[in-house]
C-alpha positions as CSV (number, residue, x, y, z in Angstrom):
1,X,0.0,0.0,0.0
2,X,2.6,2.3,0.7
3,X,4.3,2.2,-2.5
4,X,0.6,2.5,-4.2
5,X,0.8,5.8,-2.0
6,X,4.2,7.0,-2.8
7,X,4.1,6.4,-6.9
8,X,0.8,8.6,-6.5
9,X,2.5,11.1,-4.9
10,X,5.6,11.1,-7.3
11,X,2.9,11.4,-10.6
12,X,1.7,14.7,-8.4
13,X,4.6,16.3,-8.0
14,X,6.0,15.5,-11.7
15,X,2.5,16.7,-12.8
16,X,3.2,19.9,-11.1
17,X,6.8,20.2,-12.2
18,X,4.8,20.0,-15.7
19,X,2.2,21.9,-15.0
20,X,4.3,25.3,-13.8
21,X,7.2,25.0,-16.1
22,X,5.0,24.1,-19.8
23,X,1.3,24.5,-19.1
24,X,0.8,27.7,-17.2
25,X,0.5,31.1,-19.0
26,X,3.6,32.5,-18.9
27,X,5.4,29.1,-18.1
28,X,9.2,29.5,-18.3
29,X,8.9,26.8,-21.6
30,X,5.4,27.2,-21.7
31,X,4.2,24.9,-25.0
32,X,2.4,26.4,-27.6
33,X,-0.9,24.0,-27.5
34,X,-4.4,24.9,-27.8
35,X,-6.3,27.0,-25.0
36,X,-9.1,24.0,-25.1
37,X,-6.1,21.5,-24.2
38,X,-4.7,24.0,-22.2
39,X,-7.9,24.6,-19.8
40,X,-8.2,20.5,-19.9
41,X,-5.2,20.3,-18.2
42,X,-5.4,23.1,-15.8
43,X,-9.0,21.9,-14.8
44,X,-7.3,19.0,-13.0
45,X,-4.1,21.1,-10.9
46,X,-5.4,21.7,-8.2
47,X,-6.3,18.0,-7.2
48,X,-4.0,15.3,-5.5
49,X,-4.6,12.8,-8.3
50,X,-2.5,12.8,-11.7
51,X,-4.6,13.4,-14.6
52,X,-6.3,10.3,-16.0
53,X,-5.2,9.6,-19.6
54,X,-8.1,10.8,-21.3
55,X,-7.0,14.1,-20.6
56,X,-3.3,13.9,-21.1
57,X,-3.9,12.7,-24.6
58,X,-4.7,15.6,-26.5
59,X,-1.6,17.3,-24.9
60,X,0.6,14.6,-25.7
61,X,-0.6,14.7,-29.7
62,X,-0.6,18.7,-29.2
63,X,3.2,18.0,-28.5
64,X,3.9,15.5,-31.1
65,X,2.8,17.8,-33.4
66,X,4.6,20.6,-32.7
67,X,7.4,19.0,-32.9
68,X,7.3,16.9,-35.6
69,X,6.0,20.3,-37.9
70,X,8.8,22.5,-36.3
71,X,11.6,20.5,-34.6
72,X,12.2,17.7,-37.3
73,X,11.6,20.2,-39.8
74,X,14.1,22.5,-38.7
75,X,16.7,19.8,-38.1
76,X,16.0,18.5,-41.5
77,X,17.0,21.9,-43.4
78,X,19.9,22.7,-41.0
79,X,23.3,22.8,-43.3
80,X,24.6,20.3,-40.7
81,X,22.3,17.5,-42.2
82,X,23.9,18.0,-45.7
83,X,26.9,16.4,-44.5
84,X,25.4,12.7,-44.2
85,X,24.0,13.0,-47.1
């Protein structure tokens, strides 16, 4: 029971470490994901419990998407790709 207790507690604190440092308005690294998504996920900080799946999804393809229409794009065009080519 007590390390049902403790990995719950863990998923808290790494959900607030989340939370304040990509979700908030004004985050340090806040991620550019839709305000709908956004309020989803800000809807559930100030409860003890981690956010059930069903609402981390749509973050985590928010996310994926960014990066794979910025991020791998970028890389892809950088001049230091030409050289394994």
């Amino acid at each position: 029971m007590t390390t049902n207790c403790s990995a719950t507690i863990d998923l808290s604190q790494l959900d607030q470490l989340l939370l304040t440092t990509y979700i908030l308005p004004g985050a340090a690294r806040e991620a550019n994901i839709p305000a709908k998504v956004r309020d989803g996920l800000l809807q559930n900080k100030s409860t003890s419990t981690p956010p059930s799946p069903e609402i981390l999804e749509p973050a985590v393809r928010s996310i994926r998407d960014l990066m794979e229409d910025t991020i791998f794009v970028s890389f892809l065009n950088s001049p230091s790709t030409y050289l394994y080519e």
